[in-house]
C-alpha positions as CSV (number, residue, x, y, z in Angstrom):
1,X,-116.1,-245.7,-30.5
2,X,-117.4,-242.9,-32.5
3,X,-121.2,-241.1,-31.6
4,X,-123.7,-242.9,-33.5
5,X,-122.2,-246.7,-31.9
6,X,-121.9,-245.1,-28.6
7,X,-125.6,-244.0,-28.8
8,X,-126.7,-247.3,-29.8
9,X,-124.6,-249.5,-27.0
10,X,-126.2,-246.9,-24.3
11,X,-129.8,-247.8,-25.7
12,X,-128.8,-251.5,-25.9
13,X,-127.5,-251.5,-22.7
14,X,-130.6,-249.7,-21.0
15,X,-132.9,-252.5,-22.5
16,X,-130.7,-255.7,-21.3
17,X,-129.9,-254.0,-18.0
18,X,-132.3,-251.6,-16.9
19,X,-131.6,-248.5,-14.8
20,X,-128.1,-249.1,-13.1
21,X,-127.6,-249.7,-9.2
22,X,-125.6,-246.6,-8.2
23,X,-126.8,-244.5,-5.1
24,X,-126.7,-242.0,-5.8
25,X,-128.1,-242.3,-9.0
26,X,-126.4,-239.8,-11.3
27,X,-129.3,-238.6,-12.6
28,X,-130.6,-238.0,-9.3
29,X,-127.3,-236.4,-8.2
30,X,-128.5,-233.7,-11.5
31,X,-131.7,-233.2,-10.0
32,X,-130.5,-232.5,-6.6
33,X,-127.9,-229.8,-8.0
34,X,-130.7,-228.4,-10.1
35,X,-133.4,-227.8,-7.0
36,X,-130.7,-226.3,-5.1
37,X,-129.7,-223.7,-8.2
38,X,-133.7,-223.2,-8.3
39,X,-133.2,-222.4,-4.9
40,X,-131.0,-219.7,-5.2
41,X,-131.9,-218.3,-8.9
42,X,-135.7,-218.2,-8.3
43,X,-137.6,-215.2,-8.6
44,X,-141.5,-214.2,-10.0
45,X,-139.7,-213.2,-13.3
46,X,-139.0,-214.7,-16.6
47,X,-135.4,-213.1,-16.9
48,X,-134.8,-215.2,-13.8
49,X,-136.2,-218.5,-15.5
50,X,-133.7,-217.2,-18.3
51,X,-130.9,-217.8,-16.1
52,X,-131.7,-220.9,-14.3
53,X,-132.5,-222.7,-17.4
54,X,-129.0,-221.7,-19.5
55,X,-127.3,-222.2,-16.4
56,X,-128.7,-225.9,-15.6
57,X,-128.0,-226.2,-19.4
58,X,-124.4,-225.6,-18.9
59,X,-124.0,-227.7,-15.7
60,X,-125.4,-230.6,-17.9
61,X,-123.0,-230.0,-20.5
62,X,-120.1,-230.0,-18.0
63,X,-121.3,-232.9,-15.8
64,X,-121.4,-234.6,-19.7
65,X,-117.9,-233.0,-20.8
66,X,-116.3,-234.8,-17.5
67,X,-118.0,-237.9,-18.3
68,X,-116.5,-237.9,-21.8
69,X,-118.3,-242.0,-22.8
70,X,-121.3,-241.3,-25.1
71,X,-122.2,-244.8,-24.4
72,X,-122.0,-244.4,-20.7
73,X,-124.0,-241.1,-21.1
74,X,-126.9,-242.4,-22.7
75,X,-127.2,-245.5,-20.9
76,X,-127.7,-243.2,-17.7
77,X,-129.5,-240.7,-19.4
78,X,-132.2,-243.3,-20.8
79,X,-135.0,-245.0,-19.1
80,X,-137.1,-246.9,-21.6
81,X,-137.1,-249.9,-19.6
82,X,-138.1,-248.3,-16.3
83,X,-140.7,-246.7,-18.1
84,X,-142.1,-250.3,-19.8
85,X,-141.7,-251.6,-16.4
86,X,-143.9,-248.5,-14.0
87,X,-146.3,-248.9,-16.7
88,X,-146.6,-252.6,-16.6
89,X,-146.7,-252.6,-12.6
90,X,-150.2,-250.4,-13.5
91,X,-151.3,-253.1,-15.9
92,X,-151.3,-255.5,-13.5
93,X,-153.0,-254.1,-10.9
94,X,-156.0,-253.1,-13.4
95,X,-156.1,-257.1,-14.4
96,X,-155.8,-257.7,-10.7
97,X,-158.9,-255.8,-9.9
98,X,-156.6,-253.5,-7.4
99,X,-157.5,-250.0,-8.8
100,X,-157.1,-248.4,-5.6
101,X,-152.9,-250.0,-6.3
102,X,-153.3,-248.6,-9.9
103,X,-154.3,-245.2,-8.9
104,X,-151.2,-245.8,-5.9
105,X,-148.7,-246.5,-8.9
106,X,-149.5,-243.7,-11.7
107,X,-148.5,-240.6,-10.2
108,X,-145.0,-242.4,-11.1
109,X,-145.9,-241.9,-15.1
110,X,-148.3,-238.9,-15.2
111,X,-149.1,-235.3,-12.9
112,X,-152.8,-235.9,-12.8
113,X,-155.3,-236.1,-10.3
114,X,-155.7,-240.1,-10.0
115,X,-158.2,-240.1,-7.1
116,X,-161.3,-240.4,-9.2
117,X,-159.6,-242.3,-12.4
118,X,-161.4,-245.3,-13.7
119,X,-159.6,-248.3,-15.3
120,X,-160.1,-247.3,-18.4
121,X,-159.2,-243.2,-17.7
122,X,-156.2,-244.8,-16.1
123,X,-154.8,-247.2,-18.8
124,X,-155.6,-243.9,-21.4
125,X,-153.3,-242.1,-18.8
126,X,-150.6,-245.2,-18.6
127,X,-151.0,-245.2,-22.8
128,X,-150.2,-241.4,-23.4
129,X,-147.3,-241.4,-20.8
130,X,-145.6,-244.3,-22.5
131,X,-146.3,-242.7,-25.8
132,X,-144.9,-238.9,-24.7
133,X,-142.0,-240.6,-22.7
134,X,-140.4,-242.6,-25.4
135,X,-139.4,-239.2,-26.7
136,X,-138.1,-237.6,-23.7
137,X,-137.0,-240.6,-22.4
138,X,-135.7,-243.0,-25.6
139,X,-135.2,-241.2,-28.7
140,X,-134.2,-237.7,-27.6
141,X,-131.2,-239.1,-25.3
142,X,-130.2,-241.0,-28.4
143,X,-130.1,-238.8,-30.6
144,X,-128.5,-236.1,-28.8
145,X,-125.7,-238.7,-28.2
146,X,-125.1,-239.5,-31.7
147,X,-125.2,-235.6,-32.3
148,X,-123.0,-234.1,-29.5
149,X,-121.8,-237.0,-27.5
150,X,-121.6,-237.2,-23.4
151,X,-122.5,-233.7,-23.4
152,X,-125.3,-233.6,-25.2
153,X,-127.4,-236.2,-24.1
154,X,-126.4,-234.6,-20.2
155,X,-126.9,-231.0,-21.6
156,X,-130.4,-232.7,-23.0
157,X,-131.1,-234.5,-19.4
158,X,-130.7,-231.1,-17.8
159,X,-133.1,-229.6,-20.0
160,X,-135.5,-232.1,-19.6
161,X,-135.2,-232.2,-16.1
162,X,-135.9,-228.7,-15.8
163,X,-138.7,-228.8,-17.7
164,X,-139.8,-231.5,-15.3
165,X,-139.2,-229.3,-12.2
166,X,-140.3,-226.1,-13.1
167,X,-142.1,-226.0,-16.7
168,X,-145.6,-227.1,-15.3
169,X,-148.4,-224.3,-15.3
170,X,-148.6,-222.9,-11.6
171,X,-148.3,-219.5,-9.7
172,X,-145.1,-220.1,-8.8
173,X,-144.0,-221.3,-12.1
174,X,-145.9,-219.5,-14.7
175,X,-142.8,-216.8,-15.3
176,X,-139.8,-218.9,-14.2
177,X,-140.5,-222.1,-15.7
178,X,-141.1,-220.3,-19.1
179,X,-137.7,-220.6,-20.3
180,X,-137.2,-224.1,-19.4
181,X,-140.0,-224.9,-20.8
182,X,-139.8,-223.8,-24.2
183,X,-136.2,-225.1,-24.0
184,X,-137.1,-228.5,-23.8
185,X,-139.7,-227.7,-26.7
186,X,-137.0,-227.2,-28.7
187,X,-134.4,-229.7,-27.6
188,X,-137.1,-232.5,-28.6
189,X,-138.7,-231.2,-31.7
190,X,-136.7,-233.3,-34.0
191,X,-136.5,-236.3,-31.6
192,X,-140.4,-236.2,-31.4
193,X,-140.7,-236.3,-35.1
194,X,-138.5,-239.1,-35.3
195,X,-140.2,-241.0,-32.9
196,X,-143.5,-241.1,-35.1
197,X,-140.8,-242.1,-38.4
198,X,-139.7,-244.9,-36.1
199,X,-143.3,-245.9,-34.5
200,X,-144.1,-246.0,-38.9
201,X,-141.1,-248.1,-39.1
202,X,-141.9,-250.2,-36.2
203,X,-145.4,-250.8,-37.5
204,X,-145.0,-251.0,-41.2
205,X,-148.8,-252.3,-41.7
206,X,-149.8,-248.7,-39.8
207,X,-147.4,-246.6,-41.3
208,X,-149.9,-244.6,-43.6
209,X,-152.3,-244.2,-40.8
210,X,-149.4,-243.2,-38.7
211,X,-148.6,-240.2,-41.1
212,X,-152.2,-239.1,-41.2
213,X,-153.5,-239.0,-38.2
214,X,-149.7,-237.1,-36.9
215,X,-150.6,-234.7,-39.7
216,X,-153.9,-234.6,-39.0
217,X,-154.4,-234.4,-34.7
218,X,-151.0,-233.7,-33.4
219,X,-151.1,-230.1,-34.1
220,X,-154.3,-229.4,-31.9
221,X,-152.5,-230.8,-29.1
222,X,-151.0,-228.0,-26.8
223,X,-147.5,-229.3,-26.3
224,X,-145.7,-229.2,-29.9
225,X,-143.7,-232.5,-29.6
226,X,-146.6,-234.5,-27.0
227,X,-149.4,-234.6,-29.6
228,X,-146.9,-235.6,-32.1
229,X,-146.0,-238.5,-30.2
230,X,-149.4,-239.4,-29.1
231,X,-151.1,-239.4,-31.9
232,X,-148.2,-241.6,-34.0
233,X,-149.0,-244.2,-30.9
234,X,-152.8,-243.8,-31.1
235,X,-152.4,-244.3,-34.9
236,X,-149.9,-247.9,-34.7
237,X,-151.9,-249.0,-31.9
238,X,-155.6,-248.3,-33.7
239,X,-156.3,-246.1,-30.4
240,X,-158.4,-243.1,-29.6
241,X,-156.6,-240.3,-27.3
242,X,-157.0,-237.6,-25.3
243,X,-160.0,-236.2,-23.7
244,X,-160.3,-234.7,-20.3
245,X,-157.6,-234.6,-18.3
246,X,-157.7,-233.5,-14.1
247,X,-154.6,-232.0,-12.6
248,X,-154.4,-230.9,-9.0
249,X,-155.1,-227.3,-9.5
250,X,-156.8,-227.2,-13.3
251,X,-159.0,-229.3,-15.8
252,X,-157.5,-229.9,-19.3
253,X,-159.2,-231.0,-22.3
254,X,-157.7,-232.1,-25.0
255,X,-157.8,-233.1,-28.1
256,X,-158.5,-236.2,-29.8
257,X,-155.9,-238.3,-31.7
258,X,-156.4,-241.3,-33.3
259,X,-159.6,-242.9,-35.0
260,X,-159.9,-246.1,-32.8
261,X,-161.4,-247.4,-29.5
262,X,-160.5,-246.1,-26.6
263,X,-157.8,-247.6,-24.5
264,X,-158.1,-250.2,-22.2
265,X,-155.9,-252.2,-19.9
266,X,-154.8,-254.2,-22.4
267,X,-153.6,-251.6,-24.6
268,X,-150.6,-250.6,-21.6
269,X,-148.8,-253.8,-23.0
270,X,-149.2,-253.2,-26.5
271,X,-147.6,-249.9,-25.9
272,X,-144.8,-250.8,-24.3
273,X,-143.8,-253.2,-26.7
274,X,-144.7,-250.5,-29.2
275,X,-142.4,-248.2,-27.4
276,X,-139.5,-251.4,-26.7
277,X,-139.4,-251.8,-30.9
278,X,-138.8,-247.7,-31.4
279,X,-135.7,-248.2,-29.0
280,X,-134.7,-251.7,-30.5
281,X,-135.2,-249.6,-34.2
282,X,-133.2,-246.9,-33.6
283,X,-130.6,-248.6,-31.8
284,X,-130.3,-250.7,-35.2
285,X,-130.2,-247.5,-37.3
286,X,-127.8,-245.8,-35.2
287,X,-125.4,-249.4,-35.4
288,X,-125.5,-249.1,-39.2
289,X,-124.4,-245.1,-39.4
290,X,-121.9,-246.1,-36.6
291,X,-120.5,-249.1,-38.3
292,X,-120.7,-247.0,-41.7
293,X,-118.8,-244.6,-40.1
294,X,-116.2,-246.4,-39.0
């Protein structure tokens, strides 16, 4: 099976199936080998960040090189349908009236504070998570599979994991995770891109609006592939984004994307479905260059 088919039978298979039942998870198994290189390579330096981050890279690539199935790969390495399903568990405990469970449930999509999040803050939250994640969590894996096979889409899980781990602004971070993070800029520039193409293609009655508003907003958002993705969303789903955001140690405020109403709790499903038809698109497209291919 060459790349491209491989890609899209991983993408399939992560939206019929779901996350698979191994324990360890293989991904987890990734994460554990990263903390304990983080462990040993860490240092207040960027140099040091340097290292971990091209050496996690090449562990990725390995772990992906021993794999050797692109479909296998990218079914691990993607998570669309956990991420529809953490943000729907949020949905419905904002219809329930349970926002003490909602608050209980998003640190599961999001890093902020949710201790003082109303409904409303919290389904913005749930919107712009489902919206950023179908990049780093959908298309990027994808792609990377049709592009380099069972090594890239581990090599990009690596990366992203990294990111995850140590690109976050903090003391202990703000040299080390430097590298990382600016690796995972890069590793999903093109993916993130794509992702507002398919959102367009997924909403054809949007897709002007789509274009505008990404050319428009996305570029005053601080991360360079985030506020791409958020605003393409906020654009489909006739949303308004962004604002003030809380983290733990630091206040945020952010941009607005998007010309509509501000999200509410009804807005979670349309998002996941919004971000359900990108993976269902691209695992068409990718079928097609396969089975040209071939």
């Amino acid at each position: 099976m060459n790349r491209p088919l491989g890609a899209a039978l991983g993408l399939l298979l992560d939206r019929a199936i779901g996350e698979p039942r191994l324990d360890p998870h293989p991904v987890a198994l990734l994460g554990t080998g990263l903390g304990r290189l983080e462990d040993r390579l860490w240092r207040d330096q960027r140099v040091a960040g340097v290292r971990f981050a091209l050496a996690g890279s090449a562990i990725g690539i390995a772990a992906g090189a021993v794999l050797r199935s692109t479909s296998a790969a990218t079914y691990l390495a993607t998570s669309g349908r956990m991420l529809g399903e953490v943000a729907t568990d949020v949905h419905r405990s904002l219809v329930a009236g349970d926002l003490d469970g909602a608050r209980l449930r998003l640190p599961a999509l999001v890093g902020r504070d949710p201790s003082t999040l109303g409904p409303d803050e919290i389904a913005r939250a749930v919107v712009e998570s489902v919206a950023e994640n179908t990049v780093d969590a959908v298309v990027a894996p994808a792609l990377w599979a049709a592009a380099a096979g069972a090594p890239g889409v581990v090599g990009h899980r690596a990366v992203n994991t990294m990111d995850s781990m140590v690109g976050h602004r903090s003391e202990r971070y703000e040299r080390f995770g430097w590298a990382s993070a600016r690796l995972d800029d890069a590793t999903a520039w093109i993916p993130a891109r794509a992702t507002a193409a398919l959102v367009a293609v997924a909403r054809p009655a949007r897709a002007l609006d789509v274009a505008r508003i990404v050319r428009r907003d996305a570029p005053a958002h601080p991360s360079p592939n985030a506020g791409v993705a958020e605003a393409a969303f906020a654009a489909a789903l006739e949303l308004r984004l962004g604002g003030t955001n809380t983290y733990a140690d630091r206040v945020e405020h952010r941009a607005e994307m998007g010309d509509g109403k501000p999200p509410s709790s009804a807005d979670i499903v349309r998002a996941v479905r919004l971000s359900r038809d990108v993976s269902l698109v691209l695992a068409g497209i990718l079928g097609v260059v396969g089975a040209a291919r071939r």
